[in-house]
C-alpha positions as CSV (number, residue, x, y, z in Angstrom):
1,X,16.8,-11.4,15.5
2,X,14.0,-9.1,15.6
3,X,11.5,-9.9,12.5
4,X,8.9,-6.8,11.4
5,X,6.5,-7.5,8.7
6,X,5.5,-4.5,6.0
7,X,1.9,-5.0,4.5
8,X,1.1,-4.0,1.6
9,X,-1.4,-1.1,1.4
10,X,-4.6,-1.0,-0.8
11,X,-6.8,2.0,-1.3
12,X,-9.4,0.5,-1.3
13,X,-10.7,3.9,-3.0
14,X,-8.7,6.7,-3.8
15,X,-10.9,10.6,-4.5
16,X,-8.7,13.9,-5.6
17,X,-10.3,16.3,-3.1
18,X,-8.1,19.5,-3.9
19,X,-4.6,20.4,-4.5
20,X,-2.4,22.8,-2.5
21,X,-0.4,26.1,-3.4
22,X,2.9,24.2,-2.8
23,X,1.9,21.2,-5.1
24,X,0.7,18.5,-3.1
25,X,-2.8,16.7,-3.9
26,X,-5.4,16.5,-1.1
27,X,-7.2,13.1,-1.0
28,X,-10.0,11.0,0.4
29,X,-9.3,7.2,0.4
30,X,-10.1,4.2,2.3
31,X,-7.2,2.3,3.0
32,X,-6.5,-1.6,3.7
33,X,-3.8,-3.6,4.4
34,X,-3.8,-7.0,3.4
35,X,-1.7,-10.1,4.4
36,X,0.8,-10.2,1.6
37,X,4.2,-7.7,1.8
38,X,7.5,-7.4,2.6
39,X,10.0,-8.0,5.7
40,X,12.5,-6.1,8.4
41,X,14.8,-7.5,10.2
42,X,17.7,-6.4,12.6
43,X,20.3,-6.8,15.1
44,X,22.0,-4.4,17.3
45,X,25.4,-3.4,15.5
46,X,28.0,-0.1,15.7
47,X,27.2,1.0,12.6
48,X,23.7,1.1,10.5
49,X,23.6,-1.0,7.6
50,X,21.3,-2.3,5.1
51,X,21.2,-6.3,3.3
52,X,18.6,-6.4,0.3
53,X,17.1,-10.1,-0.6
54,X,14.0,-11.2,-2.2
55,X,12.4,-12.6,-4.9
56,X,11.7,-8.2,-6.0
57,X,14.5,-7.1,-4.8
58,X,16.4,-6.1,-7.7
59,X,16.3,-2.0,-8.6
60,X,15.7,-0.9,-5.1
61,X,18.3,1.5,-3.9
62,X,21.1,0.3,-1.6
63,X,22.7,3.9,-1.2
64,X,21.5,6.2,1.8
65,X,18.3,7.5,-0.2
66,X,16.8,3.8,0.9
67,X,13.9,4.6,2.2
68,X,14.8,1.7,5.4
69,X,17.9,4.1,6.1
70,X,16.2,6.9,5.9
71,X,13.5,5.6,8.5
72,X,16.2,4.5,10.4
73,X,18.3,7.3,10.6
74,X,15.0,9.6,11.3
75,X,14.9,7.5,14.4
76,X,18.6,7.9,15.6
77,X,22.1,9.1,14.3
78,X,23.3,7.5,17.1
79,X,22.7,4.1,17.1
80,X,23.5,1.3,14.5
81,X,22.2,-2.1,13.4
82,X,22.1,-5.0,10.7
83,X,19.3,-4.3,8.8
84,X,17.8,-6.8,6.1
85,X,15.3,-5.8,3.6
86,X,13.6,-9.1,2.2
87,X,11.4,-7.9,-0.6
88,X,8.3,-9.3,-2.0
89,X,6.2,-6.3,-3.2
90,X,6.9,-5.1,-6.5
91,X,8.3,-1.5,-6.6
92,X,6.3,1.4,-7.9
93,X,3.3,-0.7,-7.7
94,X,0.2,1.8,-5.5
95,X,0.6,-0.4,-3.1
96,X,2.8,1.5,-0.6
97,X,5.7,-0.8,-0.5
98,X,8.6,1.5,0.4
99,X,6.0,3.3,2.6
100,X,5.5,0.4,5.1
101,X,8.9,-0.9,4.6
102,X,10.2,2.5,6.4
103,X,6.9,2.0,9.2
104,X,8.3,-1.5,9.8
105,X,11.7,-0.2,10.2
106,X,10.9,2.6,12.6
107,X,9.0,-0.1,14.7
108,X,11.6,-2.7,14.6
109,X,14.2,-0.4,15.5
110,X,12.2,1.5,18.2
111,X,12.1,-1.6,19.7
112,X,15.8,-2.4,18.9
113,X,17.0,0.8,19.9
114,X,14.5,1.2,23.0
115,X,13.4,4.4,21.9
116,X,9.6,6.3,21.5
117,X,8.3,6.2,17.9
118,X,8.3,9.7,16.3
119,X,5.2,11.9,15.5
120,X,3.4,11.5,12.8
121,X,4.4,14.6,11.6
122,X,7.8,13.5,11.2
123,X,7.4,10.3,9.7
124,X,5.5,12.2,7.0
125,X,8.8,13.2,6.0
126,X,9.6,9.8,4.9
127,X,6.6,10.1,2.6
128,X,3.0,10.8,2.7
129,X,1.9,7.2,3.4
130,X,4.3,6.1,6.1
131,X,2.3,7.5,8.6
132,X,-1.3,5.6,7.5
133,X,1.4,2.4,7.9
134,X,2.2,2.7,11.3
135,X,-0.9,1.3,12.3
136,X,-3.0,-1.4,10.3
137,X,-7.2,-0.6,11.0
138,X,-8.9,0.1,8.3
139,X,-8.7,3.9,7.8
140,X,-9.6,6.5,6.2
141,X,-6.9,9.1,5.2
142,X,-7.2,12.2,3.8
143,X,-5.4,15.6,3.5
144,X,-1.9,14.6,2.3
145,X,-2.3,12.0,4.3
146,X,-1.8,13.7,7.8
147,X,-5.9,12.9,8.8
148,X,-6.4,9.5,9.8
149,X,-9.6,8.3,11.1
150,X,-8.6,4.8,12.5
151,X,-11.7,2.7,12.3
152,X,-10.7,-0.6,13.9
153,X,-9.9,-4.2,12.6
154,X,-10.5,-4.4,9.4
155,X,-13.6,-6.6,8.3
156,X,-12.7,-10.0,6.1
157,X,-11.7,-8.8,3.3
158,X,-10.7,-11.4,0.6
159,X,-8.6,-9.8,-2.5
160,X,-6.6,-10.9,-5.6
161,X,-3.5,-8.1,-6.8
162,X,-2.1,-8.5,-10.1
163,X,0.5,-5.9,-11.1
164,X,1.6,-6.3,-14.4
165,X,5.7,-5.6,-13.6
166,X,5.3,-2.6,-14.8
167,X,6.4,0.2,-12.8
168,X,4.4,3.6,-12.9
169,X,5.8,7.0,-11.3
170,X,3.1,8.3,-9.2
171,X,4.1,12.1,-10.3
172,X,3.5,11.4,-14.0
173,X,-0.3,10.1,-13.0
174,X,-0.7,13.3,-11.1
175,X,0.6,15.4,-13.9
176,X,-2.5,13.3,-16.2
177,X,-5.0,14.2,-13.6
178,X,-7.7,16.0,-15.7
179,X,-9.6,17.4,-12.7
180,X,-7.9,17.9,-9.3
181,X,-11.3,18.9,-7.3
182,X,-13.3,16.3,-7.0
183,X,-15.9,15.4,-4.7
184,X,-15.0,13.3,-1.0
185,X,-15.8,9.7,-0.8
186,X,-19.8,9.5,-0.6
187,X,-22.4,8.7,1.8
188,X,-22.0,7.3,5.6
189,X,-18.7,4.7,6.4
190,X,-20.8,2.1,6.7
191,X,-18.7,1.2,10.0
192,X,-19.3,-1.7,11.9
193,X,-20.5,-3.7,8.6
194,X,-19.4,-7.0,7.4
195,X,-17.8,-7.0,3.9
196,X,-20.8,-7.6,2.1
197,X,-21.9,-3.9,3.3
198,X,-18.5,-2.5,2.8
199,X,-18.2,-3.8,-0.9
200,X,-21.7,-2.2,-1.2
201,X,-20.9,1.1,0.1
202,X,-17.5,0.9,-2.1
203,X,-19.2,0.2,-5.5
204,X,-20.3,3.9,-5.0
205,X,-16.6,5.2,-4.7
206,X,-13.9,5.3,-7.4
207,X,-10.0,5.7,-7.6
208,X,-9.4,9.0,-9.7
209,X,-6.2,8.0,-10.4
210,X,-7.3,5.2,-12.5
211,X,-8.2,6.6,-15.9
212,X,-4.6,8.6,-16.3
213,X,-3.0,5.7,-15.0
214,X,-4.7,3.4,-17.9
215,X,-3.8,6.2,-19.9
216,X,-0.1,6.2,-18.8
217,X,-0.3,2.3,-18.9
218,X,-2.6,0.8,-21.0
219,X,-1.7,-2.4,-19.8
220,X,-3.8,-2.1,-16.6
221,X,-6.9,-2.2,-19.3
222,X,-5.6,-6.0,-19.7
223,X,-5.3,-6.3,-15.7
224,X,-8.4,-5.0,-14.7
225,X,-10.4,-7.1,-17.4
226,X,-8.9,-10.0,-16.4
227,X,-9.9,-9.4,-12.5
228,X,-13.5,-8.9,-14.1
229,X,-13.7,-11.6,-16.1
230,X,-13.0,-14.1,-12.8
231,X,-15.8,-15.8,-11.5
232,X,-17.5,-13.9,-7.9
233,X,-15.6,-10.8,-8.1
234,X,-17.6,-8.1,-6.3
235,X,-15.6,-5.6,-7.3
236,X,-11.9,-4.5,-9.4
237,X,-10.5,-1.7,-9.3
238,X,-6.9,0.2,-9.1
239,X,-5.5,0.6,-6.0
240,X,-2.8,3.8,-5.5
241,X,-1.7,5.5,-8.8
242,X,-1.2,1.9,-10.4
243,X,-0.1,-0.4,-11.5
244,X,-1.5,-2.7,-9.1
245,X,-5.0,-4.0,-9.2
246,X,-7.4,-5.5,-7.2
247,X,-11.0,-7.3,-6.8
248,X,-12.9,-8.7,-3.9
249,X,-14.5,-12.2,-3.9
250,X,-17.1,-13.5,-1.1
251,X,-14.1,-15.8,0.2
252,X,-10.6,-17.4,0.2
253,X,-11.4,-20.0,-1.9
254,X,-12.8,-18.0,-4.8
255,X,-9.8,-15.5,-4.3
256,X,-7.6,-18.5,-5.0
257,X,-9.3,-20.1,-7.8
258,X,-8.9,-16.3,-9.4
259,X,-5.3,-15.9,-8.5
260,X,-4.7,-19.2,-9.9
261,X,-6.9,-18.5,-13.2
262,X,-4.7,-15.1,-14.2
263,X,-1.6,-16.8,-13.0
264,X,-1.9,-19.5,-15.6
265,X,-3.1,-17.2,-18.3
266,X,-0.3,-14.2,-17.5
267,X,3.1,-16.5,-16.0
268,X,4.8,-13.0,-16.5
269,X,2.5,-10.7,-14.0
270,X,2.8,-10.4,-10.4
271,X,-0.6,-12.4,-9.0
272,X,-1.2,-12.6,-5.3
273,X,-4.5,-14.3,-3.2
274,X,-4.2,-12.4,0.0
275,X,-7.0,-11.5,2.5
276,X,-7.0,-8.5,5.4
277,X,-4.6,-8.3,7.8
278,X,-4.7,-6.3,11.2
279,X,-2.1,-5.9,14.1
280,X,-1.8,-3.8,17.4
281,X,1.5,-2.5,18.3
């Protein structure tokens, strides 16, 4: 059985550049994927199908508007598989969950199928993040997310994410969005740098989505203090439109001591240790 794994994604910062005649926002982020997410699988079959499991799964679509169909079927109309979705990323989380699960699926069945991998272009129709989740260097994407600059393997990046289980629609944050110019993410990619210089040139950055998330969710207040109040964390912050939050610590072991601190004070939020992850296809 072919096996694809679906990182989650983490802006690492997220700036509001602009917004478009037609609606869409124009950004300026800096985006990581980390070693936590969920899972593809497949076998060749007549007819294209679709098996949900995992410990998140409940409340994702099984009809045709699943986004691992719709990857699928952007693919081919012509070929078929057993697909299984194994879910461990909470949904609606700014974390890019359904966005990598259709990147994983247009790899695995590329492979499957023995067919080329669409343009960019036309994964973007699956969403504005599928494409930034085809590859996993650190990256910075802006536009609507049609500008990549690929900047290689990711340096060591060691992270907690706590989402609350609370799931928050991306539009509304938008629509709370005080000021849609804002300015690009500053100063020189420090490229090349360790993470000590990354966190650095990140405590100069910001996620403009937080504030009308918090607003939207006031429960991320409770997240993000909890992150601070953790012993070595460099830096917290929202990651996406929310819920999801994240901070950086010097190393696994501090990440894990963290994790396991808010997990024993909050039994009822999501609360992952993960670190960076990077992989060539």
């Amino acid at each position: 059985m072919n096996r694809e794994f679906a990182p989650a994604k983490i802006n690492l910062c997220l700036h509001v550049t602009g917004q478009r005649a037609d609606g869409y926002h124009l950004l300026d982020s800096l985006v990581l994927h980390v070693d936590v997410g969920d899972f593809i699988s497949g076998v060749f079959h007549d007819a294209l199908s679709l098996e949900l499991m995992g410990p998140t799964a409940a409340g994702v679509p099984r009809d045709k508007d699943n986004l691992v169909l719709r990857a699928a079927r952007l693919l081919s109309t012509k070929h078929g598989a057993e697909l299984t979705l194994e879910k461990h990323l909470p949904s609606a989380a700014g974390i890019g969950g359904g966005s990598s699960d259709a990147a994983a699926t247009v790899r695995l069945c590329a492979r499957l199928w023995g067919l080329p991998v669409p343009a960019l272009e036309d994964l973007a129709k699956l969403g504005a993040d599928v494409p930034v989740c085809m590859e996993h260097d650190l990256t910075r994407m802006r536009g609507i997310g049609e500008h990549l600059d690929r900047l290689g393997p990711p340096p060591e990046f060691y992270l907690v994410l706590v989402n609350p289980r609370v799931s928050v629609a991306t539009p509304d944050v938008f629509r709370a969005l005080e000021s849609k110019t804002n300015s690009e993410l500053r100063g020189h990619l420090p490229v090349g740098a360790d993470s000590g210089g990354w966190v650095k040139w990140l405590a100069d950055q910001r996620n403009d989505l937080e504030r009308p998330a918090r607003k939207i969710c006031p429960v991320i207040d409770e997240v993000l203090e909890a992150l601070s109040a953790t012993q070595e964390a460099m830096l917290v912050r929202m990651s996406g439109s929310g819920a999801t939050c994240f901070a950086l610590y010097p190393n696994r072991a501090a990440a894990d001591a963290a994790s396991k601190l808010i997990s024993e004070a909050h039994m009822e939020w999501w609360v992952r240790p993960c670190q960076s992850y990077f992989s060539q296809h």
